[in-house]
N, C-alpha and C positions, 0 to 999 in steps of 0.2 A: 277325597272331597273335604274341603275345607267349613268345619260346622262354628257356629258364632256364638262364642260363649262372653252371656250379659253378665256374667259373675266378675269378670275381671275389666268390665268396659265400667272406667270411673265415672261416677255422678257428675265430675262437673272439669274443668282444664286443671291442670295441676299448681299452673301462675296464681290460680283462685284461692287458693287451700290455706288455711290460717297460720302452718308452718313455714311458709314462703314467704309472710308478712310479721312472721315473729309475732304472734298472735294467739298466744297461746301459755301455759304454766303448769310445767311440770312439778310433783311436788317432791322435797327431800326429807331426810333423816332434820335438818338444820332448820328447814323452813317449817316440821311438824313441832320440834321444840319451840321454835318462834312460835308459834300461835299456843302455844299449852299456855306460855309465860301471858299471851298475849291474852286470851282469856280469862286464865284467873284476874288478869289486873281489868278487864273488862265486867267479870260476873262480881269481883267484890268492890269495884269500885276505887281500886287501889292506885297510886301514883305513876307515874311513867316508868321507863325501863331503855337501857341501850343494848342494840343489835351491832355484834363489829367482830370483823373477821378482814383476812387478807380482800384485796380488789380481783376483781373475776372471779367470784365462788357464787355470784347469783343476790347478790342484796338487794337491788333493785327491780327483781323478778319477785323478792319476798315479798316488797312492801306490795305490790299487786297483788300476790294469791291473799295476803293478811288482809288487807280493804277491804276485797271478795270475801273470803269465807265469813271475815266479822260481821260486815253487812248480811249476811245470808242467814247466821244465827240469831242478831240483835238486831228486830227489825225495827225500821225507823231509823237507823245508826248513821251520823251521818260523820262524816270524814274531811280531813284536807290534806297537802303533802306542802312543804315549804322546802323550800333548797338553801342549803347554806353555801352562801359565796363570800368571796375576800373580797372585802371593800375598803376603800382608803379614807372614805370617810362613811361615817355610820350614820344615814338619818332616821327619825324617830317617825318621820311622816313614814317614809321609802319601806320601812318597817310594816308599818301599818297599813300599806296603802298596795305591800303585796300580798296579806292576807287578805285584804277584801275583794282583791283580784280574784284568788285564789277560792274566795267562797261566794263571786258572781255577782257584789254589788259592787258599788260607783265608789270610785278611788279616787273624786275630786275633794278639795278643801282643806281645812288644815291638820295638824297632826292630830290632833282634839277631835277632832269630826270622823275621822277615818278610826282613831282607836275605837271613839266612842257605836259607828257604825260597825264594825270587826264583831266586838262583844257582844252588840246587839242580836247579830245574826248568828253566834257561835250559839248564845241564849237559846234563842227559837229555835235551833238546829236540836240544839240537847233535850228541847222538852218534845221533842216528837218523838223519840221514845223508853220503852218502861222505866229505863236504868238510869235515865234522864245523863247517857254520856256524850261528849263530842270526843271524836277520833283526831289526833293530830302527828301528823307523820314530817318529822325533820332530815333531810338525808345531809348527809355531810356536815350535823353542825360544831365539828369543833372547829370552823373558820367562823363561827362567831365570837363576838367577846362576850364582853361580860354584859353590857346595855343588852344587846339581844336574849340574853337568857334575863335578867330581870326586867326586859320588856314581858318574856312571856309568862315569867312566875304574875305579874299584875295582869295576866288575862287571867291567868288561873283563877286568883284569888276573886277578883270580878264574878265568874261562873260561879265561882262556889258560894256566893253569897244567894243565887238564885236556885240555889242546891242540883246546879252540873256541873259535874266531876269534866274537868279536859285529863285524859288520856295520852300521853305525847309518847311515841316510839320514836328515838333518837338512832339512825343508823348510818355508819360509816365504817372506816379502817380501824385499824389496831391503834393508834390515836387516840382514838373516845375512851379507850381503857385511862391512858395517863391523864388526859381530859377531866376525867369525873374523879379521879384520883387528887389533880389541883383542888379541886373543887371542898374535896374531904379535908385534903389538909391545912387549906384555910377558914377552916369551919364554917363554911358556907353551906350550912344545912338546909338552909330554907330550898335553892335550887335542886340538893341533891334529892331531898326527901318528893320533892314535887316531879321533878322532870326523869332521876337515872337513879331509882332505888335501886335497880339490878341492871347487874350485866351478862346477856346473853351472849356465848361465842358461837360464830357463825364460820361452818366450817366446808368444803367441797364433800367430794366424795369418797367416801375412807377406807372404803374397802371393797368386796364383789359380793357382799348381800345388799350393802347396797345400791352399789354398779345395776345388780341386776335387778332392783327393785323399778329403778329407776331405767335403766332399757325397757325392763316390762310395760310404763307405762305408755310407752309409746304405739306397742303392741295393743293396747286395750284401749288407749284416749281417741275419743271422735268427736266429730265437732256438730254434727246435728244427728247422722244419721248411723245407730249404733251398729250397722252391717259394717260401716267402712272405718274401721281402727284407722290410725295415721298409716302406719305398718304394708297395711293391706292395698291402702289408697295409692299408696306411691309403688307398692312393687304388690299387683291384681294377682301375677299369674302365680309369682314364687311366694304369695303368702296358703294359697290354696293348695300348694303343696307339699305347705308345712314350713316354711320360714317363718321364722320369727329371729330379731334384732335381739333379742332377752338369749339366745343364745348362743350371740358372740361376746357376752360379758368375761369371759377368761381372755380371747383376745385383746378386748376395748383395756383391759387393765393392766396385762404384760405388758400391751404397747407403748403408753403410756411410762408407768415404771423401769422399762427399759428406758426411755427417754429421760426422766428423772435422773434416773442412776450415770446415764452416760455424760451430763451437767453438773457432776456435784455433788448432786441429792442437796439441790437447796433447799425442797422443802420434804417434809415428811410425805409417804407414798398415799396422796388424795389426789385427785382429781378436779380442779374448777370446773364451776357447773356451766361457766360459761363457754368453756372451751371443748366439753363435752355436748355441749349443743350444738355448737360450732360441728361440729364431727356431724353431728347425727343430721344435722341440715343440710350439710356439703352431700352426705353420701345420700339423703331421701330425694333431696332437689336438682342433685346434679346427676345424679344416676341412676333415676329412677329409669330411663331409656333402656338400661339394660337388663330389664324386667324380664323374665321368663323363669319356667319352671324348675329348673338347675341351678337358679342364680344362686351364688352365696358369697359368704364375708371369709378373705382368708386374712393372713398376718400380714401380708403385703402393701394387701388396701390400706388396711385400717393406719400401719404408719406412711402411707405415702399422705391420708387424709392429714394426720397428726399433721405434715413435714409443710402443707399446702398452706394451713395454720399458723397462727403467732405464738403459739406455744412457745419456742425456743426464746423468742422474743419476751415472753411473759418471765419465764425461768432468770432471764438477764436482770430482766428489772430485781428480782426477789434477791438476786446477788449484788446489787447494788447498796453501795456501805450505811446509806440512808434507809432502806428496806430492810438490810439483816438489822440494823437496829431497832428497830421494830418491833419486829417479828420476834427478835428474840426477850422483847420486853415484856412479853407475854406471861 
């Protein structure tokens, strides 16, 4: 007799689930430093700071869980994100007229109007609350020049006259290191002291405490309903019989390092966090079908998952002559 167990019949389609839409932020060893740095310069009011590490290790997953958690401790906080792009020509309006984009007002009129509108609204944003700060998130800017960074040191200086602090997190590659380095050794204090007092290094996965800190959280993270872990949702039957992803962390890291090792070892034995999601989504999403009570992860999967991946592809790029220079600029 076949008896019908609702323990393993999921809440809702699997197509629904927040990790199918990449909806989601797990945290790191890198991203809990980012926010320690990012706090202090929040609680004391202090100047900006740069985020930078190789590409695919999770920077742009940072600047999200940092927005989230800032706002969650400093209420009222309010925030923006700017992308730095290469332009051939740099305008002052174009400048101005994507930060007011970016903070929800009208981007018509001229360069005067839009700064003057920008400020206004960073103003009123800062004094809503205690700390009277505004959040500002730059990804990629050392494809700006120099106009762009003292466009934004004259926002600064603007807010601070109405006593709000702008906060700017600068995040990109191994670049913003030599970046804020120009910056020093043409005594350009005024940018460095305002925008990239410090620099945080932002690094993958470095080892298997915290491999498996981080398989754990997938084991424990839910999205409304705390019966149903990710873990559980995607594989009902074999989490009830004791599966958990948190203990294939010895395979997920052999795999892996064996893979490193057979390329070179171009880079030291971490993991990108991007690539590691990549994994953990290929095997919840695509395989969640083969759910039952005996399922498990051997050494096979997990490199056929690696092999299905850009990994190797990733590994190439880091061995390119322009990448180890870099990298090893560090």
């Amino acid at each position: 007799m076949k008896i019908q167990d609702n323990s393993i019949i999921r809440p809702k389609p699997v197509a629904e689930h927040a990790l199918c839409s990449q909806d989601y932020l797990i945290p790191t060893d890198s991203i809990s430093l980012a926010w320690e740095h990012l706090d202090m310069a929040l609680r004391r009011r202090a100047g900006g700071f740069i985020i930078c590490g190789p590409w695919r290790i999770g920077k742009s997953s940072a600047i999200q869980y940092l927005e989230m958690t800032a706002k969650a401790k400093y209420k009222g906080l309010y925030s923006a994100t700017l992308d730095g792009e290469t332009k051939l020509y740099v305008s002052e309006r174009d400048f101005f007229a994507d930060i007011c984009q970016e903070l929800g007002v009208k981007t018509s009129g001229s360069s005067g109007e839009c700064k003057r509108r920008a400020v206004d609204q960073m103003i009123s944003m800062g004094q809503c609350n205690a700390k009277r700060l505004f959040l500002l998130f730059i990804d990629e800017p050392h494809k700006w020049t120099d106009l762009q960074l003292n466009w934004l040191c004259e926002i600064y200086d603007k807010l601070e006259r109405h006593n709000v602090r702008l906060i700017s997190v600068m995040v990109g590659q191994q670049t913003l290191v030599e970046f804020r380095k120009n910056y020093i050794e043409r005594a350009n204090g005024v940018v460095v002291d305002r925008l990239m007092r410090q620099v945080v290094e932002f690094h993958g996965i470095r080892d298997l405490e915290e491999l498996k800190m981080v398989l754990g959280g997938y084991d424990s993270m839910f999205e409304s309903n705390p019966e149903w872990p990710f873990t559980r949702f995607f594989f009902p039957q074999a989490y009830l019989a004791g599966f958990r992803l948190q203990d294939a962390t010895e395979i997920i890291w052999s795999a892996f390092v064996d893979v490193i090792d057979a390329n070179g070892k171009i880079l030291e034995y971490w993991i990108p966090m991007k690539h590691l999601t990549m994994l953990v989504e290929a095997l919840f999403e695509d395989y969640c079908y083969k759910d039952a009570p005996d399922f498990t992860i051997d050494r096979g999967f997990i490199d056929f998952l690696i092999g299905q991946g850009d990994f190797l592809v990733y590994l190439s790029a880091l061995a390119s002559p322009s990448s180890r220079r870099c990298y090893d600029s560090e």
